[in-house]
C-alpha positions as CSV (number, residue, x, y, z in Angstrom):
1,X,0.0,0.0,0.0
2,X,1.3,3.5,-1.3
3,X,0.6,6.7,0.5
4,X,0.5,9.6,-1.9
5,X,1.7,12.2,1.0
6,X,3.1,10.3,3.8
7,X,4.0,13.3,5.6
8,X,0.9,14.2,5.8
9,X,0.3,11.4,7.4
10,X,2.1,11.0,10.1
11,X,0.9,14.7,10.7
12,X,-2.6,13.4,11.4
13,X,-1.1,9.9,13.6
14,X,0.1,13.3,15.8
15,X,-2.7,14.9,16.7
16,X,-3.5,12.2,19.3
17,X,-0.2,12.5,20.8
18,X,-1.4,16.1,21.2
19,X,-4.3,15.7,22.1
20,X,-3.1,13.4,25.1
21,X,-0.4,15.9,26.1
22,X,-2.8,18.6,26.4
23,X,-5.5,16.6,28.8
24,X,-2.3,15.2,31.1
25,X,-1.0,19.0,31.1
26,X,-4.2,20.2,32.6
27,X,-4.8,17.2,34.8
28,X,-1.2,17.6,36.4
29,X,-2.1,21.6,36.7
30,X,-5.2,20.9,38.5
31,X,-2.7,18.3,41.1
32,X,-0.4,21.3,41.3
33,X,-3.5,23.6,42.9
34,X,-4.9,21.4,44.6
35,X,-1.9,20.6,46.6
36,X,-0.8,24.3,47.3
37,X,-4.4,24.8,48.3
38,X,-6.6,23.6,51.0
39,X,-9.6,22.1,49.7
40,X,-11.9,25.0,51.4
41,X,-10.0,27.2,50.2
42,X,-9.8,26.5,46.4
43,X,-12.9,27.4,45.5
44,X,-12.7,30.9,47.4
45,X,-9.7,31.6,44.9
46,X,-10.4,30.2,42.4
47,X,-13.8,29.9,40.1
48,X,-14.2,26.5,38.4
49,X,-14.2,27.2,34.8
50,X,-17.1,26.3,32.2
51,X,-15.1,23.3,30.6
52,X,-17.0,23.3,26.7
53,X,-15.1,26.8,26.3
54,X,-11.7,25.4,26.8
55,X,-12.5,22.4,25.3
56,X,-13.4,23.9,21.7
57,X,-9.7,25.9,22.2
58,X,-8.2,23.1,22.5
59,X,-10.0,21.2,19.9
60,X,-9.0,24.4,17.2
61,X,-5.8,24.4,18.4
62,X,-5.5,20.7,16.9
């Protein structure tokens, strides 16, 4: 089997790779702040974000 552009291809096999990196990013921020911050406290700081907004940047950003 021939790929006419395999470039382009391993392009798309990387926007997984991506994709993953971004979600473990934000889950290891969110460890970060929770362990500098008391668990009462947190939510006093800091508002809990709509997630479909970030998602849909992330999503054009791939």
């Amino acid at each position: 089997m021939k790929f006419g552009a395999p470039v382009e291809l391993l392009w798309l096999l990387l926007i997984p790779v991506l994709a993953f990196l971004m979600w473990n990013g934000n889950r290891l921020a969110r460890k970060r702040l929770h362990k500098l911050l008391s668990p009462d406290l947190l939510p006093r700081l800091v508002d809990s974000p709509v997630n479909w907004p970030r998602m849909v940047r992330h999503a054009c950003l791939l």
